[in-house]
ZAVOVEX-344669 format. One record per residue (C-alpha): y, x, z; residue in one letter. Coordinates in pm, whole numbers, padded with zeros to 5 digits, always signed. Example, Ala and Ser with C-alpha at 12.3 -4.5 7.8 and 13.67 -1.06 7.14 Angstrom:
// residues 2
-00450+01230+00780A;-00106+01367+00714S;
//
This chain:
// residues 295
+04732+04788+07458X;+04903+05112+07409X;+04670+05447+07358X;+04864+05765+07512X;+04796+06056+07227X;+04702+06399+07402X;+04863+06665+07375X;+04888+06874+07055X;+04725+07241+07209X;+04972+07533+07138X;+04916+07918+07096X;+05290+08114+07088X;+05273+08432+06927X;+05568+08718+07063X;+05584+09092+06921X;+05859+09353+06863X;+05691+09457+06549X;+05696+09231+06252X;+05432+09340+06052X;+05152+09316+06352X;+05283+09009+06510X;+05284+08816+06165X;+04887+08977+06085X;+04819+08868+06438X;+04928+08537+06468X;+04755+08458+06145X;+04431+08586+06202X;+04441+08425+06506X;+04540+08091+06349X;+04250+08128+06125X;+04014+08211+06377X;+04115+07915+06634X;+04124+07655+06280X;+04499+07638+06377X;+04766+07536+06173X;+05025+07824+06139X;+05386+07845+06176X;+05542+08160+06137X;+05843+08347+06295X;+06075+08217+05945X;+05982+07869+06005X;+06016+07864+06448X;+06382+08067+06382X;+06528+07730+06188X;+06471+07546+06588X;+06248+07289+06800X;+06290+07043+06527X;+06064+07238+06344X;+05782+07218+06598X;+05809+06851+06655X;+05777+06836+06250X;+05494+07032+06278X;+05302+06780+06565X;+05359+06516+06356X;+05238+06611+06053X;+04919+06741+06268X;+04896+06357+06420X;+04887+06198+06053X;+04740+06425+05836X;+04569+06650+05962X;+04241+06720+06178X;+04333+07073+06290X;+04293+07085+06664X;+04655+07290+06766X;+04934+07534+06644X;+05014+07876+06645X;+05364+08020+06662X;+05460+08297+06565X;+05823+08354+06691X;+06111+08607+06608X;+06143+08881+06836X;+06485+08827+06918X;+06342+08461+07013X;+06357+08480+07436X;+06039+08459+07587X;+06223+08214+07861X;+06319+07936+07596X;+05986+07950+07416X;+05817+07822+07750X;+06101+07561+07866X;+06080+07409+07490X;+05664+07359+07476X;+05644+07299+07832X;+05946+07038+07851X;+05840+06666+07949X;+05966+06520+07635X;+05758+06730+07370X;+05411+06664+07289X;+05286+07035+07321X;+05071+07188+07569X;+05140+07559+07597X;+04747+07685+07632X;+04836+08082+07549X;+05120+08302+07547X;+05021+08610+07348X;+05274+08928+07330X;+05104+09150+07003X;+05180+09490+07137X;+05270+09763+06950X;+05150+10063+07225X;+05166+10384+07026X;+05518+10289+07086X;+05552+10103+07393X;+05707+10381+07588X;+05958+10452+07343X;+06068+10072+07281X;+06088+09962+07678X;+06342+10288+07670X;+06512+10133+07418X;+06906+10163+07387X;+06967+09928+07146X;+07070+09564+07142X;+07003+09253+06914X;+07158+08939+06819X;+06992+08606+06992X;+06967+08312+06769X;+06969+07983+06917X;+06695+07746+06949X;+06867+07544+06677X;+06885+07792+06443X;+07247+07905+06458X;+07443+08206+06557X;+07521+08247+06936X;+07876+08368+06836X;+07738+08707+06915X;+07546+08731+07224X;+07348+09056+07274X;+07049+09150+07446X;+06890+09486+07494X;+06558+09492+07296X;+06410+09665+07640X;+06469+09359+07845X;+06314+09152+07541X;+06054+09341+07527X;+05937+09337+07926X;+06007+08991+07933X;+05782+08890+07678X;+05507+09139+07871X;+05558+08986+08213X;+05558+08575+08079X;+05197+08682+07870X;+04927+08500+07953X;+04733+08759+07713X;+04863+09064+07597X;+04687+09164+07235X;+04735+09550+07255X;+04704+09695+06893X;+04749+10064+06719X;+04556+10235+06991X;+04325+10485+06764X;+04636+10763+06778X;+04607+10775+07140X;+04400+11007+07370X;+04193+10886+07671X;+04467+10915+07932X;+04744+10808+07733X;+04567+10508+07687X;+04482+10467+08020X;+04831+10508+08135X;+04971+10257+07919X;+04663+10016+07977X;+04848+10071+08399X;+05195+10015+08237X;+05089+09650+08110X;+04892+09573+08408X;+05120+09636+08650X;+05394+09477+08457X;+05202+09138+08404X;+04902+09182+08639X;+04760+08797+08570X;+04756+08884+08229X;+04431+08944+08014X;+04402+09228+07837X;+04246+09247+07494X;+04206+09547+07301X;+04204+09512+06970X;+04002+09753+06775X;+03907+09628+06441X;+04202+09531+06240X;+04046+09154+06179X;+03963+09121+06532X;+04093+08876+06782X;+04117+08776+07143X;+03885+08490+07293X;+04007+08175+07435X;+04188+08156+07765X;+04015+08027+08046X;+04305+07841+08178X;+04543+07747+07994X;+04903+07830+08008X;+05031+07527+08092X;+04833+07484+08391X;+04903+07859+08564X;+05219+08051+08443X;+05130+08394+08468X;+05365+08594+08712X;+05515+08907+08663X;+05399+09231+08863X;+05756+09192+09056X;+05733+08870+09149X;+05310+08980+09256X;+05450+09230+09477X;+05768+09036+09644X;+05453+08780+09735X;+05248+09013+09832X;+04972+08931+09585X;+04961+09222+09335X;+04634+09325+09234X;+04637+09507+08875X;+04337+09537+08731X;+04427+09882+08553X;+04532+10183+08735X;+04681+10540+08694X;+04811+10847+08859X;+05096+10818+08634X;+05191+10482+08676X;+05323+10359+09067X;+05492+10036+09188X;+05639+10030+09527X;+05809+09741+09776X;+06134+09821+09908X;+06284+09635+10195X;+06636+09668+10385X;+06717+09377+10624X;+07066+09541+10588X;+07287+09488+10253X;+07386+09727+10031X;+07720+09918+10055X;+07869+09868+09707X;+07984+10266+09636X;+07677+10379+09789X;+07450+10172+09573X;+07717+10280+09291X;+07626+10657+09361X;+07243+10558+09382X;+07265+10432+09089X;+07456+10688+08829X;+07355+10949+09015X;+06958+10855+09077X;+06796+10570+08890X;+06950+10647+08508X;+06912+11004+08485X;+06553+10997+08559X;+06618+11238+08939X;+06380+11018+09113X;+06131+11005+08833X;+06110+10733+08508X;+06151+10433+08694X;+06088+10158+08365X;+06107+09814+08509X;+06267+09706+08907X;+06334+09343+09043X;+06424+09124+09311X;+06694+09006+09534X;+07012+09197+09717X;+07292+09157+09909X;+07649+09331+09945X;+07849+09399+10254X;+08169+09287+10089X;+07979+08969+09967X;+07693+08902+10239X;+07699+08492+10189X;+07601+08556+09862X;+07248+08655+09713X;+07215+08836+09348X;+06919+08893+09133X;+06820+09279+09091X;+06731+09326+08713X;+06663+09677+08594X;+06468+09828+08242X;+06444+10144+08153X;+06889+10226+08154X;+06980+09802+08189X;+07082+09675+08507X;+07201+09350+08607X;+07281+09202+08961X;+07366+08806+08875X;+07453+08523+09100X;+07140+08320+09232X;+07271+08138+09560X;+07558+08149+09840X;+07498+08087+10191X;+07741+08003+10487X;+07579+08264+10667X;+07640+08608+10716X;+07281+08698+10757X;+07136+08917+10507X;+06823+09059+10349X;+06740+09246+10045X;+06392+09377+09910X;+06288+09500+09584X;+06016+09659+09376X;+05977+09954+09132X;+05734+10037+08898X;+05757+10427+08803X;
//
């Protein structure tokens, strides 16, 4: 008779900053009685993961692992790698160590960084804009760890307490005062309920942030219509970038062009990044578009 081994429990620890994300991750691996496995040892690839699980099986009694992961790591193939069928990892907490005496600044960001790949070898170059890194690593959180707060006055910190909330609104936030201090356990784990991101929240019509501020607004826009390409052009140099309409940090969804109505494109904006990528074509000419902003 064959026994089926559970699951070996997994905490994955994201950060831009190096020097809080690697304190984090092992105070937190120490508090939990996890084994760790920092950002130098996750960068050589999955192999070193699977290692790690089966050393835990034979010779050791720890009950899970934290990762600690490389910023430039994307949040995206951290999930598909400990949630996959074929690994023996159960993703329990998704934990993005932020940095947010200098939050504004970084999701402003204009500079890019090399992705490694998952097997520890260049991507012949790709780039990605630490921005986009950054707000995706936010919005995936199942618990964002918000550190370096003591510089900041009352509304500053309640304005970027807003930001994170209405950029990952299933999210628990944990401030983290004492410089030993950690987060408690989740009380679902990852693997069970993905967090979604405030976009995707508002395109369902579910967004309910639990932190609020006059200085911080999202909005749903919807136009049954598609856009007209120069118009949307103009919109876009003229409007969104140089800040006439306000800081607008982080917009999503789904659009359509006239010249192109069979097909639909993902809207991706952060901060001065914006994509519009291929997600399905249709047959039919009917069209609609919708959405969201956070300001």
């Amino acid at each position: 008779m064959l026994k089926m081994e559970a699951d070996i429990d997994v905490i994955a620890v994201t950060g831009m900053c190096v020097e809080e994300r690697r304190s984090y991750a092992r105070r937190l691996a120490a508090a939990r009685g996890f084994v760790l496995v920092t950002a130098e040892q996750t960068a050589e690839g999955v192999e070193v993961v699977d290692r790690t699980v089966d050393l835990l099986r034979m010779a050791s009694h720890a009950p899970g692992i934290v990762l600690e992961y490389p910023f430039e790591t994307p949040v995206v193939e951290i999930v598909g790698s400990l949630n996959a069928a074929v690994v023996d990892t159960r993703l329990i907490d998704l934990v993005c160590v932020l940095d947010v005496g200098h939050m504004l600044v970084d999701v402003g960001s204009q500079e890019y960084v090399s992705l490694p790949a998952m097997n520890g070898e260049s991507e012949n170059g790709i780039l990605a804009a630490k921005a986009e890194l950054l707000v995706s690593q936010i919005e995936f959180a199942s618990t964002v760890a918000i550190v370096n707060s003591g510089g900041l006055q009352t509304a500053e910190l309640e304005q970027a307490a807003a930001l994170v909330s209405h950029l990952a609104p299933n999210a628990g936030q944990r401030l983290i005062a004492e410089s030993d201090d950690v987060h408690g356990e989740v009380r679902q784990p990852f693997a069970d309920r993905p967090p979604d991101a405030g976009w995707v929240s508002i395109l369902n019509r579910e967004f309910r942030p639990t932190f609020h501020s006059r200085e911080v607004v999202a909005c749903r826009y919807e136009q049954l219509r598609p856009f007209h390409p120069g118009r949307l052009h103009q919109a876009l140099t003229s409007c969104l970038f140089p800040g006439h309409c306000g800081r607008i940090l982080r917009s999503a969804g789904f659009a359509r062009l006239a010249t192109r109505p069979h097909i639909t494109g993902q809207w991706d904006q952060v901060g001065g990044f914006f994509t519009l990528s291929l997600v399905s074509r249709s047959m039919s000419p009917c069209c609609d578009g919708s959405s969201t902003m956070l300001c």
